[in-house]
C-alpha positions, 0 to 999 in steps of 0.5 A, spaced: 735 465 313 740 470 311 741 478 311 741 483 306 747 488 307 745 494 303 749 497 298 755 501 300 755 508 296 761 513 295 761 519 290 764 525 287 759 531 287 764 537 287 771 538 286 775 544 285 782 544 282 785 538 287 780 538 291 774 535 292 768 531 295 767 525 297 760 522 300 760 515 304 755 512 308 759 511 314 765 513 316 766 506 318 768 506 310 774 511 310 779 505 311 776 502 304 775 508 301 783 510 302 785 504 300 782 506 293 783 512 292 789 517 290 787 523 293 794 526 297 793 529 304 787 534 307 785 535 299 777 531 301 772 534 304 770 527 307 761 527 307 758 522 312 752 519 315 755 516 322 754 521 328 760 527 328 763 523 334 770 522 337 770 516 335 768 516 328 772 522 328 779 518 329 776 513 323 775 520 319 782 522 321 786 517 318 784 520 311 787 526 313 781 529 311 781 537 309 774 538 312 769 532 315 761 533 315 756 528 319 751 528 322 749 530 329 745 525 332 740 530 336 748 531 340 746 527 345 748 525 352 754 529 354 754 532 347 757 525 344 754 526 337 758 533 336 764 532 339 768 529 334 767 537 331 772 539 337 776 534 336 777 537 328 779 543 332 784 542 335 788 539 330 786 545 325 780 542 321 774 544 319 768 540 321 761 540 320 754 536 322 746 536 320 741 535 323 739 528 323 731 529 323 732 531 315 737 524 314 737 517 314 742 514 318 748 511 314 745 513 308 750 518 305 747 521 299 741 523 304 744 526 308 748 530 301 741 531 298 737 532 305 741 534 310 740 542 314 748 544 318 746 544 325 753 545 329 761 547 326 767 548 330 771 554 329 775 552 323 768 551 319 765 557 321 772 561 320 771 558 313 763 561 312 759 555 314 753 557 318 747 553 321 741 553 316 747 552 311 745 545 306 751 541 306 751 541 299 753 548 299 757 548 307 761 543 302 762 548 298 764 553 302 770 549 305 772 546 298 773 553 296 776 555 303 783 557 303 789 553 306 791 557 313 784 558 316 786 563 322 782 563 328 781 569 332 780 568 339 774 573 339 771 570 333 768 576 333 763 577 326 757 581 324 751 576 324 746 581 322 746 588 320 740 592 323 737 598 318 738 603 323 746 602 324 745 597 330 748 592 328 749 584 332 756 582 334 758 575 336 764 574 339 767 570 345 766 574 351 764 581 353 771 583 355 772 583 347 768 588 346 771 594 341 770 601 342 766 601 336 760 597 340 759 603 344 752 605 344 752 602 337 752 594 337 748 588 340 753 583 342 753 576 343 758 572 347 758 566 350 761 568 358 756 568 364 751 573 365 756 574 373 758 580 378 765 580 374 761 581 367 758 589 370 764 593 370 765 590 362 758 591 360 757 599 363 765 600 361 763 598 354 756 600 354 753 596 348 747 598 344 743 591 347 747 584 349 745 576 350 751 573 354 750 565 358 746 564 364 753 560 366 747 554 368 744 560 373 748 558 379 748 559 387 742 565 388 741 565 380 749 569 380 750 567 372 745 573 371 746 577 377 750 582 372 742 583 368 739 589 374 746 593 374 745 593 366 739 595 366 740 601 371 745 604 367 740 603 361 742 598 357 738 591 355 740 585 356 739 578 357 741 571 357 741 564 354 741 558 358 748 553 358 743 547 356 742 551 349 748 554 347 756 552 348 760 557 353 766 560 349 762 560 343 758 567 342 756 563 335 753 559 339 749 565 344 747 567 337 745 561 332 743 556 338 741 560 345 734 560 347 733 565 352 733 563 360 733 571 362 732 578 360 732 585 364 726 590 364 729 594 357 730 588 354 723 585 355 720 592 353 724 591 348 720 585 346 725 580 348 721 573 352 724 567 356 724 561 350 725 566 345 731 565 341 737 568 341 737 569 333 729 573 335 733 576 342 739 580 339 735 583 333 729 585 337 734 588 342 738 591 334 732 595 332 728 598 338 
């Protein structure tokens, strides 16, 4: 009896001037696919439904790829089904993954019809991309993206504009936070919630802000900093580290999941298992 191997796809569904997309059904492909293709280095934005891994990353690498998209296989253990996006990162790539619940597994042109963005290391969120994106258009915005992606250390950026003049700001940490945020702004970093975070967050005074609980720590001391807040007046809360990347204050805000909040913030609305996304424009517009 023999077996059936099915049919591998590639194709072209955008270009932009010398650059342009190229869609495969597993990275495992690249090596066939450079061996065909006349495109110079880091001109493809390379579309492929294996698991946005390090390993399947270093085959994507060959390519010199100008940005990669796969899929984040629900992250994994130890985060192994992203941590190929880091990996782009350090060498200045943008990457992306889908959620793999709306995709096949190694069916490319599934994951181009199908696939909803989940996860982007910081090149791709410099470049546009954001969770909730199709991959058709998170593949646009990175065809479309200039050369020099710089990345600011804060990553600070508006993510949602409140009617009131109350706007959410994510950036890395609370020690980022800018004079403009006084009384104003709902910030979203990607610290602890700590004793060291007290002084920052009633020097700075903002409207409302969502940090980590750091995975709580001895005597729940990744949240200790929630009661001082709150007696200077100012709601705030925290997302669990399980949900949400330290370090990462788009991370806080597109994928935390409340774990703690202080009476303000729960008078507010906010709610442990709310979303961080719910949290910070609750905070935004009360």
């Amino acid at each position: 009896m023999t077996g059936t191997t099915a049919p591998e796809n590639r194709f072209f569904p955008l270009e932009h001037g010398d650059r342009r997309v190229v869609v495969l059904d597993s990275a495992t492909h690249a090596r066939r696919h450079a061996a065909t293709s006349d495109a110079p280095a880091r001109t493809e934005i390379v579309v492929n439904a294996s698991y946005a891994g390090v390993y399947c990353a270093r085959l994507l690498e060959e390519l010199q790829p100008r940005a990669t998209i796969g899929l984040d296989c629900a992250i994994g253990k130890d985060g192994a089904g992203v941590a190929g996006l880091w990996f782009f990162e350090a060498l200045g790539i943008p990457a992306a993954a889908v959620r793999i619940e709306d995709v096949e597994h190694g069916n490319g042109a599934d994951l181009w019809e199908n696939g909803i963005i989940s996860r982007a290391n910081g090149f791709a969120l410099a470049a546009g991309v954001r969770p909730g994106m199709s991959a058709a258009e998170a593949a646009a915005v990175l065809l479309a993206a200039p050369d020099d992606i710089v990345l600011d250390s804060t990553e600070r950026e508006i993510v949602y504009r409140g009617e009131n003049g109350h706007d959410v700001v994510c950036t890395n940490s609370i020690a980022d936070a800018l004079p403009e945020d006084r009384d104003r702004n709902v910030l979203c970093t990607a610290g602890h919630t700590g004793r060291s975070v007290v002084d920052y967050i009633v020097g700075f005074r903002p409207w409302g802000f969502i940090c980590s609980d750091g995975g709580m720590g001895k005597d729940a001391s990744g949240i200790a900093a929630l009661a001082p807040a709150d007696a200077a007046g100012i709601p705030g809360a925290a997302v669990s580290a399980s949900t949400a990347r330290m370090g990462d204050g788009h991370s806080t805000y597109f994928d935390g999941v409340i774990s703690a909040c202080n009476e303000l913030a729960y008078a507010a609305g906010v709610r442990v298992g709310q979303s961080a996304v719910d949290a910070a424009r609750l905070l935004a517009t009360r």
